[in-house]
VEXGUDO-149330 format. One record per residue (C-alpha): residue number from 0; residue in three letters; chain; x, y, z. Coordinates in nm, 2 decimals. Layout:
{rec NUM; 'ALA'; 'A'; {X; Y; Z}}
...
END
This chain:
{rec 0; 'UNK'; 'A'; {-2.90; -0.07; -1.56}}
{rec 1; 'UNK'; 'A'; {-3.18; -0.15; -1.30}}
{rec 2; 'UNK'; 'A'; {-3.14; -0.08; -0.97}}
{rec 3; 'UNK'; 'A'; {-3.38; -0.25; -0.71}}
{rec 4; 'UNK'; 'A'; {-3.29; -0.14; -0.43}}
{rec 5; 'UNK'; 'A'; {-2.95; -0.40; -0.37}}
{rec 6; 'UNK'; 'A'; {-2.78; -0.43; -0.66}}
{rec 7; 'UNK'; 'A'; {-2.77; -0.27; -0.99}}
{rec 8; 'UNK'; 'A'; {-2.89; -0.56; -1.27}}
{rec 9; 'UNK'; 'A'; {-2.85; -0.51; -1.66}}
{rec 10; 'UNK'; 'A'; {-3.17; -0.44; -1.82}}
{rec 11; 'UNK'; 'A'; {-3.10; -0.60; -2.15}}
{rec 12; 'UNK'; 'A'; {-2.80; -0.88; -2.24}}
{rec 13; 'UNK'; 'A'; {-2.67; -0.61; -2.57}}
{rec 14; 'UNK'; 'A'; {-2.51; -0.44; -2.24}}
{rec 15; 'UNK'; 'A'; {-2.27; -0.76; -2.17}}
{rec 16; 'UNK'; 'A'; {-2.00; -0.64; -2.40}}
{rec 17; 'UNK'; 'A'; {-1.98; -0.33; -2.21}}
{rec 18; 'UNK'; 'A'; {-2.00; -0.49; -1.87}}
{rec 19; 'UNK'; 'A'; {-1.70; -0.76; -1.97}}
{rec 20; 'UNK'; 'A'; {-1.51; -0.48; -2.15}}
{rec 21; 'UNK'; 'A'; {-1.51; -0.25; -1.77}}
{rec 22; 'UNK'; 'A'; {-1.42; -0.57; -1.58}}
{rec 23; 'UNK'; 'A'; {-1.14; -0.67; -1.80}}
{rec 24; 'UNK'; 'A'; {-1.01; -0.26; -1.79}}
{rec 25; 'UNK'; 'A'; {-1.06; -0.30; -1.38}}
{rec 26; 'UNK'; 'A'; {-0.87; -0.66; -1.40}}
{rec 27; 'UNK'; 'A'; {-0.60; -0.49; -1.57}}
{rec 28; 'UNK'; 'A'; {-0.57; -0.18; -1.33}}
{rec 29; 'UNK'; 'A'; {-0.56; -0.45; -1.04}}
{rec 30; 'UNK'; 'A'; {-0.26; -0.58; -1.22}}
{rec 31; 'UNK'; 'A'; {-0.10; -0.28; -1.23}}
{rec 32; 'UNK'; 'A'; {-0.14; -0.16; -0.90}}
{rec 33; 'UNK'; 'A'; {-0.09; -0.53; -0.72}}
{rec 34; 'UNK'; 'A'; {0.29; -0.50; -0.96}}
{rec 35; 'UNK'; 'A'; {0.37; -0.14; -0.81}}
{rec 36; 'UNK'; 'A'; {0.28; -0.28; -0.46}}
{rec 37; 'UNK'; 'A'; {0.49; -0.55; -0.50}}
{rec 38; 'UNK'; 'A'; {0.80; -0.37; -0.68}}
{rec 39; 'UNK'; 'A'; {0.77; -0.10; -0.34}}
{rec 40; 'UNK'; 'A'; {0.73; -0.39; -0.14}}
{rec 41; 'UNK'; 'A'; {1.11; -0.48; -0.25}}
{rec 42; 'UNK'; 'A'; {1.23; -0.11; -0.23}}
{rec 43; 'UNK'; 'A'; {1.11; -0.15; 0.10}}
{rec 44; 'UNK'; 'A'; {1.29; -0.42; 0.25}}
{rec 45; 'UNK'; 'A'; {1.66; -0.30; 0.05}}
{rec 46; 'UNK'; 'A'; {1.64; 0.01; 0.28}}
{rec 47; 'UNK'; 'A'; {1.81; 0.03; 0.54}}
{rec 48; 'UNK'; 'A'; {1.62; 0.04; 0.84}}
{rec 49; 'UNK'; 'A'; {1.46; 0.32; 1.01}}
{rec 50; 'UNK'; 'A'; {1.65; 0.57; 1.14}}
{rec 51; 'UNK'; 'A'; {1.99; 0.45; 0.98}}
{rec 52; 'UNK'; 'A'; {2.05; 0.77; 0.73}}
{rec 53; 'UNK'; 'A'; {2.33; 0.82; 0.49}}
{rec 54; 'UNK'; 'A'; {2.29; 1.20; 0.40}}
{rec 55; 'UNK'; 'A'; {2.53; 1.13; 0.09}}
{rec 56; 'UNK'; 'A'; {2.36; 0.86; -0.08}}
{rec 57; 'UNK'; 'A'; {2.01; 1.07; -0.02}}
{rec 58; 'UNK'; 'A'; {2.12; 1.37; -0.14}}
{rec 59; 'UNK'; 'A'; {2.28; 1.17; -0.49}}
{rec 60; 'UNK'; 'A'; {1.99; 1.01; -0.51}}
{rec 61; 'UNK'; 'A'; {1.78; 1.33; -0.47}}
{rec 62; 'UNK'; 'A'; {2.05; 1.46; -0.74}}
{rec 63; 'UNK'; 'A'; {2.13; 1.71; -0.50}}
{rec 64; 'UNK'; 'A'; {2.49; 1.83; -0.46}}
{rec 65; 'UNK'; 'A'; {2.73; 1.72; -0.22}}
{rec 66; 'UNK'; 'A'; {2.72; 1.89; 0.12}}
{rec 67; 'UNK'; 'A'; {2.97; 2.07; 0.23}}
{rec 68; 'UNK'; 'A'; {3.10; 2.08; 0.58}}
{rec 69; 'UNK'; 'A'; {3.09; 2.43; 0.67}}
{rec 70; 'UNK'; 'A'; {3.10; 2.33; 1.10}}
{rec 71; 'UNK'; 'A'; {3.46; 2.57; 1.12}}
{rec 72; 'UNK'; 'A'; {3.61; 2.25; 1.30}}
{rec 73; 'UNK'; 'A'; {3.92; 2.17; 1.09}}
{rec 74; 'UNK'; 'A'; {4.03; 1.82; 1.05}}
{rec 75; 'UNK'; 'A'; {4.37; 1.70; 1.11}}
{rec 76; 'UNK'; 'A'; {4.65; 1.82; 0.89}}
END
């Protein structure tokens, strides 16, 4: 590679398999990363809105263990 100042330019055309191979690997990243986007895009809008929690379903989805109400306030009998 050349580089004049603006842009970088090839210095010889043996390098075009090389160049072609990087932009198809970048292409495919793009992919990649434009899928996850859109796959947390849809996670997204399924959760409830802000501010709305449900400890339970957090804490199962955390695979933590059900909490446990230790206030002292007993419940009807």
């Amino acid at each position: 590679m050349v580089d004049e100042g603006r842009i970088l330019e090839p210095a010889c055309s043996s390098m075009l398999p090389d160049l072609h191979r990087e932009r198809a690997r970048i292409d495919e990243a793009a992919t990649a990363l434009l899928a996850a986007r859109d796959r947390l895009d849809a996670l997204i809008a399924l959760t409830t809105e802000p501010g709305v929690t449900d400890e339970e379903a957090c804490a199962a989805v955390a695979g933590e263990p059900k909490r446990q109400d230790h206030s002292g306030i007993s419940g009807p009998r």
